[in-house]
CHARMM internal coordinates of N, CA and C (Angstrom, degrees):
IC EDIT
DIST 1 N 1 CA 1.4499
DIST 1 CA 1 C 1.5273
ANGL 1 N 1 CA 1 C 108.04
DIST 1 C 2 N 1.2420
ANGL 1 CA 1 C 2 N 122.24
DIHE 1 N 1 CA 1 C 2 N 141.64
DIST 2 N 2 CA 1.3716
ANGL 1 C 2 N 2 CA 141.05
DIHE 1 CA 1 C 2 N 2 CA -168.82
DIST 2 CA 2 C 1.8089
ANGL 2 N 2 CA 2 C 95.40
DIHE 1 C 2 N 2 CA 2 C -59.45
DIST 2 C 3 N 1.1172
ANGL 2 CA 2 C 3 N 123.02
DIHE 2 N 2 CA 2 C 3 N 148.50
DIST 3 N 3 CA 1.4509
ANGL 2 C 3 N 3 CA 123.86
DIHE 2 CA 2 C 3 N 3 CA -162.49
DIST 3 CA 3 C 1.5343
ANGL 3 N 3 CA 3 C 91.97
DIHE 2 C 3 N 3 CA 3 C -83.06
DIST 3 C 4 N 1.3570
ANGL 3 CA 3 C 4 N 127.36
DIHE 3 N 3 CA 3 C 4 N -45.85
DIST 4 N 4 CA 1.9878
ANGL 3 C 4 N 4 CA 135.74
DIHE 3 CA 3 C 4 N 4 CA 171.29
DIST 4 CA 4 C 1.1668
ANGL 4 N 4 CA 4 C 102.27
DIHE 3 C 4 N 4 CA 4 C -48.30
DIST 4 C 5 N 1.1749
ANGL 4 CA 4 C 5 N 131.65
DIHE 4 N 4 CA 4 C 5 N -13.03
DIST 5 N 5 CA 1.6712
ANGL 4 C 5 N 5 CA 117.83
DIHE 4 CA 4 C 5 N 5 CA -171.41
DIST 5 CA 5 C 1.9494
ANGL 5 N 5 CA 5 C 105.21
DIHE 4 C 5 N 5 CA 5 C -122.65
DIST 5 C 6 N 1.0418
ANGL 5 CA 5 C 6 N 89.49
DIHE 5 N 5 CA 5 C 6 N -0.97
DIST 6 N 6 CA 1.9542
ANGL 5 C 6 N 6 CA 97.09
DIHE 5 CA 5 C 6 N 6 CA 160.97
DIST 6 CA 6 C 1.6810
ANGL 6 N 6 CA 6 C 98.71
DIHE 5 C 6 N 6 CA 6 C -102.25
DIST 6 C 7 N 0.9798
ANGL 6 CA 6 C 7 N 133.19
DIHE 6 N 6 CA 6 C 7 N -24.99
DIST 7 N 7 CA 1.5307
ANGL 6 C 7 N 7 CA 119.75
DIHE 6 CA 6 C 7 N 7 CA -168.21
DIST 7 CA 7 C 1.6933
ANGL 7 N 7 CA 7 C 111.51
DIHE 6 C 7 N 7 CA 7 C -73.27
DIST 7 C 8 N 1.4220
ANGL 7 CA 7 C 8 N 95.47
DIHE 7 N 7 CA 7 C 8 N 148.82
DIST 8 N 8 CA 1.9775
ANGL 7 C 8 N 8 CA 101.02
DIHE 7 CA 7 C 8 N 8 CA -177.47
DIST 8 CA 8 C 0.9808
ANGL 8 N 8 CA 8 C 105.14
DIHE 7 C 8 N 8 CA 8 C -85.23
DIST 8 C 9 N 1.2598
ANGL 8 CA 8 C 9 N 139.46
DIHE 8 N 8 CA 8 C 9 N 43.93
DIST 9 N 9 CA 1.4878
ANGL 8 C 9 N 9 CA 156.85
DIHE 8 CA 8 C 9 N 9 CA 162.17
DIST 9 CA 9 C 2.0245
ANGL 9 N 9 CA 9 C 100.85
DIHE 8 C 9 N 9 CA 9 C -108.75
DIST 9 C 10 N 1.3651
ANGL 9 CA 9 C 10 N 107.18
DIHE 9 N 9 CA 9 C 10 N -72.23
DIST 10 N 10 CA 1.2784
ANGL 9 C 10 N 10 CA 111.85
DIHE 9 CA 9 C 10 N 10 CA 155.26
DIST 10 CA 10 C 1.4129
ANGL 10 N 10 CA 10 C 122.36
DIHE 9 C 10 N 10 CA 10 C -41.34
DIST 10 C 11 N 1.6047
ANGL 10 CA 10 C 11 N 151.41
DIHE 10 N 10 CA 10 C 11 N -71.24
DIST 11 N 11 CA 0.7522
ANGL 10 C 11 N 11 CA 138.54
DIHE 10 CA 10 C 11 N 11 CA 124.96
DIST 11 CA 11 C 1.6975
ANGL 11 N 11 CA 11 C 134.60
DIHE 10 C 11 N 11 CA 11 C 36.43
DIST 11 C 12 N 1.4263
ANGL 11 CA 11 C 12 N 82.74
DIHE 11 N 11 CA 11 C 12 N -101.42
DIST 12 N 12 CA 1.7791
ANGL 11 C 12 N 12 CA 94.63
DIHE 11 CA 11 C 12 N 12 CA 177.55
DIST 12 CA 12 C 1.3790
ANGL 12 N 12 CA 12 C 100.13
DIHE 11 C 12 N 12 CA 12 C -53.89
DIST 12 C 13 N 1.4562
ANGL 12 CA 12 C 13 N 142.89
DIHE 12 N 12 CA 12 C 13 N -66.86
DIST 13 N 13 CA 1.4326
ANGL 12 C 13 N 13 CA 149.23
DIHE 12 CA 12 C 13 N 13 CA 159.38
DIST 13 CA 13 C 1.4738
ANGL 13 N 13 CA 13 C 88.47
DIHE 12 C 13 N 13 CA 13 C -0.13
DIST 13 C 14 N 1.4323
ANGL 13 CA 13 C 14 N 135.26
DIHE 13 N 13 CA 13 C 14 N -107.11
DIST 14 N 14 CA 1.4129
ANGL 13 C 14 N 14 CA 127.91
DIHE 13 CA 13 C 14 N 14 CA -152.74
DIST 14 CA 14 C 1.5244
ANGL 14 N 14 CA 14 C 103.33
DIHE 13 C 14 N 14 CA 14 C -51.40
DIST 14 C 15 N 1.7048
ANGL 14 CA 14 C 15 N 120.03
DIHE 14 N 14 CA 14 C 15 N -46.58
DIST 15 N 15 CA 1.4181
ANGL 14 C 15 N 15 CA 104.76
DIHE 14 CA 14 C 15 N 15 CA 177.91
DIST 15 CA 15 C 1.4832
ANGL 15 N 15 CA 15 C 130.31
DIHE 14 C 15 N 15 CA 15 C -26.97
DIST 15 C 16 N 1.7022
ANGL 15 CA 15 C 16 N 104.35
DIHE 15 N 15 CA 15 C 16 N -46.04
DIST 16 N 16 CA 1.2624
ANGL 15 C 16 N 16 CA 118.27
DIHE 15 CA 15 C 16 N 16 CA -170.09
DIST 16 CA 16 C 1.7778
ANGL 16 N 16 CA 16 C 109.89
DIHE 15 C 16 N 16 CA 16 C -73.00
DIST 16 C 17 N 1.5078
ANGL 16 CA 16 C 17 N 97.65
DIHE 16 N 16 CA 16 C 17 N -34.33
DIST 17 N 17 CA 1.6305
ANGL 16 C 17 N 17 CA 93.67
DIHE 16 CA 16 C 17 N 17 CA 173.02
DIST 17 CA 17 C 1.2296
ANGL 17 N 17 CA 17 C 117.54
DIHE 16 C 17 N 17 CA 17 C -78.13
DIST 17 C 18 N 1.1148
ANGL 17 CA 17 C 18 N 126.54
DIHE 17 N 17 CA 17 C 18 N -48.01
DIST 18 N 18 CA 1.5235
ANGL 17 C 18 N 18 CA 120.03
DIHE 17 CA 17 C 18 N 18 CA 160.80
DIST 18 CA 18 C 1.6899
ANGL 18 N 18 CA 18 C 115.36
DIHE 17 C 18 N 18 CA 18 C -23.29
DIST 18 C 19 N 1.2950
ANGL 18 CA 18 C 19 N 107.22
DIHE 18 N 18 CA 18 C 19 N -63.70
DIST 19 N 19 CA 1.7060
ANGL 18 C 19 N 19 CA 110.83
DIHE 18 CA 18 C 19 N 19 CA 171.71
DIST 19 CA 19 C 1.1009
ANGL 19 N 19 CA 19 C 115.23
DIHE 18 C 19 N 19 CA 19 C -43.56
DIST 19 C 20 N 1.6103
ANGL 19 CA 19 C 20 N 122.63
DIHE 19 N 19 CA 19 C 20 N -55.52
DIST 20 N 20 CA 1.3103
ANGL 19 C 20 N 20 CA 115.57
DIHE 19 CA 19 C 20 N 20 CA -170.77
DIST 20 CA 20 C 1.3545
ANGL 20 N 20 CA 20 C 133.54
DIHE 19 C 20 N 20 CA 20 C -70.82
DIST 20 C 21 N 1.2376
ANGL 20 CA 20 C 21 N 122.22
DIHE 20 N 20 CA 20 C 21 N -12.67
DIST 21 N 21 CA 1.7360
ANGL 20 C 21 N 21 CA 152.48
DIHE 20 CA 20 C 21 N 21 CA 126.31
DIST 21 CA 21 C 1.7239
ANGL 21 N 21 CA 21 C 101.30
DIHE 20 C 21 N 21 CA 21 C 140.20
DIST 21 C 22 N 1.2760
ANGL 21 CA 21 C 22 N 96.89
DIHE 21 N 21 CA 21 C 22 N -133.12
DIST 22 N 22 CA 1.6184
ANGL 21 C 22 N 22 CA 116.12
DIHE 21 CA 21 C 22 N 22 CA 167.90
DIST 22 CA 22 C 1.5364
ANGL 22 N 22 CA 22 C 119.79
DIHE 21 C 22 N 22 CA 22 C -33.89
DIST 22 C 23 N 1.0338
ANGL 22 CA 22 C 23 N 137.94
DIHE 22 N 22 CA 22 C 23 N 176.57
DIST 23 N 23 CA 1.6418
ANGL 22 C 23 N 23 CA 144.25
DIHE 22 CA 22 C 23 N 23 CA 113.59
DIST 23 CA 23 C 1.4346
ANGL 23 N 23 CA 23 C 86.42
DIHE 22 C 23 N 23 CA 23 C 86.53
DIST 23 C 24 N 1.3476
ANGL 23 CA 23 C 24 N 147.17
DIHE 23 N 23 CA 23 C 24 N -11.02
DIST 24 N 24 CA 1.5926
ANGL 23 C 24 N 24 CA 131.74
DIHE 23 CA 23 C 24 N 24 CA -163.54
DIST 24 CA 24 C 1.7184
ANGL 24 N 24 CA 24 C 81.56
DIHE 23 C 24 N 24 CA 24 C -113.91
DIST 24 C 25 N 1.2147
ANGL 24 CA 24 C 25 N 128.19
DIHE 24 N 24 CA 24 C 25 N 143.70
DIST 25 N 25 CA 1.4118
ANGL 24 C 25 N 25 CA 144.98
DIHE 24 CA 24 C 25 N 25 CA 157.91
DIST 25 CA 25 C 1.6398
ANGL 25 N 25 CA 25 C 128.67
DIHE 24 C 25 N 25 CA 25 C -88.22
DIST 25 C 26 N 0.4625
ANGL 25 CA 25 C 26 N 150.85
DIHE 25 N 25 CA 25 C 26 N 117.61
DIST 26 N 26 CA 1.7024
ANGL 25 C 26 N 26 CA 142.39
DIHE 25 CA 25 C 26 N 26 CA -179.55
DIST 26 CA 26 C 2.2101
ANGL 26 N 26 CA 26 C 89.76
DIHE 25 C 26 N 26 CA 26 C -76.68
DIST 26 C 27 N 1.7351
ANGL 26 CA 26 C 27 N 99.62
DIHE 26 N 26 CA 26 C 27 N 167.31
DIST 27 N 27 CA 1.4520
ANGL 26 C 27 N 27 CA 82.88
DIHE 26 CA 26 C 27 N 27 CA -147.95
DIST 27 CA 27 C 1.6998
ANGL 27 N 27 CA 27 C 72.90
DIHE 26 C 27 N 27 CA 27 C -98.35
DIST 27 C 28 N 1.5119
ANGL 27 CA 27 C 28 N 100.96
DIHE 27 N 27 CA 27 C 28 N 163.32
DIST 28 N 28 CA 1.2130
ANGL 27 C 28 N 28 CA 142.56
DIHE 27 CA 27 C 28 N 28 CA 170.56
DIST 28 CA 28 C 2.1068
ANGL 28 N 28 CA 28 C 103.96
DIHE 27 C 28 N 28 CA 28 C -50.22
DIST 28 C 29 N 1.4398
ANGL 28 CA 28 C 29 N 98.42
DIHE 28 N 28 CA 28 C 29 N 127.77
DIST 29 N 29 CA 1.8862
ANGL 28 C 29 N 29 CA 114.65
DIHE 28 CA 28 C 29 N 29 CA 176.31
DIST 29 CA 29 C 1.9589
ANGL 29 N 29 CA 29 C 94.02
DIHE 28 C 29 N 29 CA 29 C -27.72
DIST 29 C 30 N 1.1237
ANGL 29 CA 29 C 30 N 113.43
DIHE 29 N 29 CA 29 C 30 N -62.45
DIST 30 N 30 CA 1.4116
ANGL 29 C 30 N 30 CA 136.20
DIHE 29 CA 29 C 30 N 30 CA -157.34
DIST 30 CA 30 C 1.4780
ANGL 30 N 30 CA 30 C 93.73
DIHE 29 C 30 N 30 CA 30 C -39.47
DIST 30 C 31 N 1.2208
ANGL 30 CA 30 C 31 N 107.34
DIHE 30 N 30 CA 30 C 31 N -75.60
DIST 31 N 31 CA 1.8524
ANGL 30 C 31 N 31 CA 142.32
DIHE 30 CA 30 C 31 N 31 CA -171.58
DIST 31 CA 31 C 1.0881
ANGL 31 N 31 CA 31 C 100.31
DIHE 30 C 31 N 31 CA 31 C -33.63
DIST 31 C 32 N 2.0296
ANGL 31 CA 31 C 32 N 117.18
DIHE 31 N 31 CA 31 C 32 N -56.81
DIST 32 N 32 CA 1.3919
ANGL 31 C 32 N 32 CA 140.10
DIHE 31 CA 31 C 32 N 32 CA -157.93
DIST 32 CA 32 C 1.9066
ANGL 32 N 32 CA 32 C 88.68
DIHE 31 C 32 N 32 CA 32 C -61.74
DIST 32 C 33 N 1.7794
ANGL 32 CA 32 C 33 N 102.79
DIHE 32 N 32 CA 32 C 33 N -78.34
DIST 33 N 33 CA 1.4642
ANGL 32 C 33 N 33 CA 106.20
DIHE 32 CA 32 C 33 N 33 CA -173.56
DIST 33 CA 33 C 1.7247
ANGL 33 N 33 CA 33 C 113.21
DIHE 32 C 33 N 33 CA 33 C -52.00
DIST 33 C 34 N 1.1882
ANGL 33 CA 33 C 34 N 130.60
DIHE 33 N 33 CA 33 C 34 N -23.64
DIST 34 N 34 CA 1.3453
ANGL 33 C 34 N 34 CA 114.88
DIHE 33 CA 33 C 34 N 34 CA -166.90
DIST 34 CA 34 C 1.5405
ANGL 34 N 34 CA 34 C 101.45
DIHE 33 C 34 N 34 CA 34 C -100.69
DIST 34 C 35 N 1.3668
ANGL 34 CA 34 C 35 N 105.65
DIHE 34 N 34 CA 34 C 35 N -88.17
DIST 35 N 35 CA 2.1081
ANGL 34 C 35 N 35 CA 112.67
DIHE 34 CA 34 C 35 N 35 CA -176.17
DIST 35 CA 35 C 1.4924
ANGL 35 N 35 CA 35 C 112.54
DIHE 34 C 35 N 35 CA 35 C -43.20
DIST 35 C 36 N 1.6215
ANGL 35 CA 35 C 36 N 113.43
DIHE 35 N 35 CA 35 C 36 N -45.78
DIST 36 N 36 CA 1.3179
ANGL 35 C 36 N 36 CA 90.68
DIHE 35 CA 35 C 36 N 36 CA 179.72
DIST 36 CA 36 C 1.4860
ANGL 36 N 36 CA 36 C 139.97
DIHE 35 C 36 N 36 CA 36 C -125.42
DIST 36 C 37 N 1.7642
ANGL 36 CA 36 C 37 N 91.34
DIHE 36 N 36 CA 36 C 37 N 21.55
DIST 37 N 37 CA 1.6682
ANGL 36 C 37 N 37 CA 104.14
DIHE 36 CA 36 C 37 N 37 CA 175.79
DIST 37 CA 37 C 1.8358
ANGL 37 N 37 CA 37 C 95.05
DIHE 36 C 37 N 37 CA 37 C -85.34
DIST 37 C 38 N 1.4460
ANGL 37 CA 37 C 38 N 114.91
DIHE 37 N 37 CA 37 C 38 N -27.28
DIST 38 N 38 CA 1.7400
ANGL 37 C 38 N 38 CA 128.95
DIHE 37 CA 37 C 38 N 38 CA 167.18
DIST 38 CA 38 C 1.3851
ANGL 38 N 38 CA 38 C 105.17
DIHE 37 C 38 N 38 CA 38 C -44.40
DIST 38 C 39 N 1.1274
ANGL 38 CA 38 C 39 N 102.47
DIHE 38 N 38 CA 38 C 39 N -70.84
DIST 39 N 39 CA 1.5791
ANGL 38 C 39 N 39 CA 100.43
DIHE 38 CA 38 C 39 N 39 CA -178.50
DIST 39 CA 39 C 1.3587
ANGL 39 N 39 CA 39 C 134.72
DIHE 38 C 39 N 39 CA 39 C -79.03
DIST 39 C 40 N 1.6185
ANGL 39 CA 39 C 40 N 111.47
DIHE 39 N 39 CA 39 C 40 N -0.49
DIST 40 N 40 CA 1.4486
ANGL 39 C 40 N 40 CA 113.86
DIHE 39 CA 39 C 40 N 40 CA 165.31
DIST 40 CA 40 C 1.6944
ANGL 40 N 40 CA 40 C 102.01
DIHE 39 C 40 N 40 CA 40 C -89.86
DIST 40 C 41 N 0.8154
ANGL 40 CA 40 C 41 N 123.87
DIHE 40 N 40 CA 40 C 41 N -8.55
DIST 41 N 41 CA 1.7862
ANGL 40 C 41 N 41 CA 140.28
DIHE 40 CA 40 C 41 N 41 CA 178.62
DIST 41 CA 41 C 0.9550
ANGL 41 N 41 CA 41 C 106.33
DIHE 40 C 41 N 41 CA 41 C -57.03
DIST 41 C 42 N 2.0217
ANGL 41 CA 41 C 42 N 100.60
DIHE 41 N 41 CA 41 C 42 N -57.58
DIST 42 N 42 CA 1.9043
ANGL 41 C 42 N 42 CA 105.78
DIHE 41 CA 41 C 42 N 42 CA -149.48
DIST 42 CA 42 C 1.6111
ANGL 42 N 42 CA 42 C 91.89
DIHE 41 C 42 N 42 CA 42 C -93.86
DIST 42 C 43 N 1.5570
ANGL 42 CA 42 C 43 N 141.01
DIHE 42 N 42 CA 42 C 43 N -20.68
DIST 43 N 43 CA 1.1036
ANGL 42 C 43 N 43 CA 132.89
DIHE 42 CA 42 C 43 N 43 CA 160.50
DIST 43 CA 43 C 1.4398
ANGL 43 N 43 CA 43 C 107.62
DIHE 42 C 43 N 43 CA 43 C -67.63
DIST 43 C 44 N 1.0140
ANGL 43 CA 43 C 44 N 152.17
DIHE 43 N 43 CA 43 C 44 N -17.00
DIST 44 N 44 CA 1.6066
ANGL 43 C 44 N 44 CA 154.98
DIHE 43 CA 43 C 44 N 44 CA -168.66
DIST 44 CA 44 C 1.7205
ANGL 44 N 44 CA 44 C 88.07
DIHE 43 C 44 N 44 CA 44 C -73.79
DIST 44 C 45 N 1.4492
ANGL 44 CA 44 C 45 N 100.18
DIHE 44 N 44 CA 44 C 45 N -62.85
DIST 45 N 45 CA 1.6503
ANGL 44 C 45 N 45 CA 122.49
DIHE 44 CA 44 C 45 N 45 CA -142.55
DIST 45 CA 45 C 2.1348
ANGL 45 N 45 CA 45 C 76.87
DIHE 44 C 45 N 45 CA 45 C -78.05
DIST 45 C 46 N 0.9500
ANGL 45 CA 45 C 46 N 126.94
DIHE 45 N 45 CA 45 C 46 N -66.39
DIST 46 N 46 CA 1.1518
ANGL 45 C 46 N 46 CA 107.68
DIHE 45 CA 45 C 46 N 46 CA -165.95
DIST 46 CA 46 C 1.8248
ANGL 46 N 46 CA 46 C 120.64
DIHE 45 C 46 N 46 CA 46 C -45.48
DIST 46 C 47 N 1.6481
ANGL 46 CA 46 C 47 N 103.02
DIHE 46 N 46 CA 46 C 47 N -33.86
DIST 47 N 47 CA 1.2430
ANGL 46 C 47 N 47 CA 116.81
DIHE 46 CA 46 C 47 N 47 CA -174.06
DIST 47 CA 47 C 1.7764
ANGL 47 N 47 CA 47 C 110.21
DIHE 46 C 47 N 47 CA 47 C -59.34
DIST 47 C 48 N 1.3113
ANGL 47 CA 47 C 48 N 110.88
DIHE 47 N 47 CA 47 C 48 N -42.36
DIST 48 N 48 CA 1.2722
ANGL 47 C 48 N 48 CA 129.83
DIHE 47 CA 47 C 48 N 48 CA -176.67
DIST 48 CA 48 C 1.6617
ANGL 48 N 48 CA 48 C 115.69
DIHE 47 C 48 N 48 CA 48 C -72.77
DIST 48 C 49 N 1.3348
ANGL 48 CA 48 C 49 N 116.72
DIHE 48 N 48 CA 48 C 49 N -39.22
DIST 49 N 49 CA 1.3467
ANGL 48 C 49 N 49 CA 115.49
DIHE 48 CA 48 C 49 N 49 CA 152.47
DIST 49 CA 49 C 1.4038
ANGL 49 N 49 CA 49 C 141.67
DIHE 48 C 49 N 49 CA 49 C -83.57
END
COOR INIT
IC SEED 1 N 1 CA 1 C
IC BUILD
């Protein structure tokens, strides 16, 4: 299993969709590795410089 999809960040994420019921999706493996492992990056990388 992809190491992002064991984390309690991942996790809580479906928790929260589960709560919210029907019709809401949790986002797609793709979404996870591309849009927003990108943008936890470029906030990482800004934080660090």
């Amino acid at each position: 299993m992809p190491h992002k999809a064991i984390s309690q960040l991942f996790k809580n994420m479906i928790i929260d969709a589960q709560q919210v019921g029907m019709g809401i999706e949790p986002p797609y493996p793709y979404e996870i590795k591309n849009k927003y492992l990108e943008m936890e990056y470029n906030k990482m990388e800004a934080y660090m410089n």
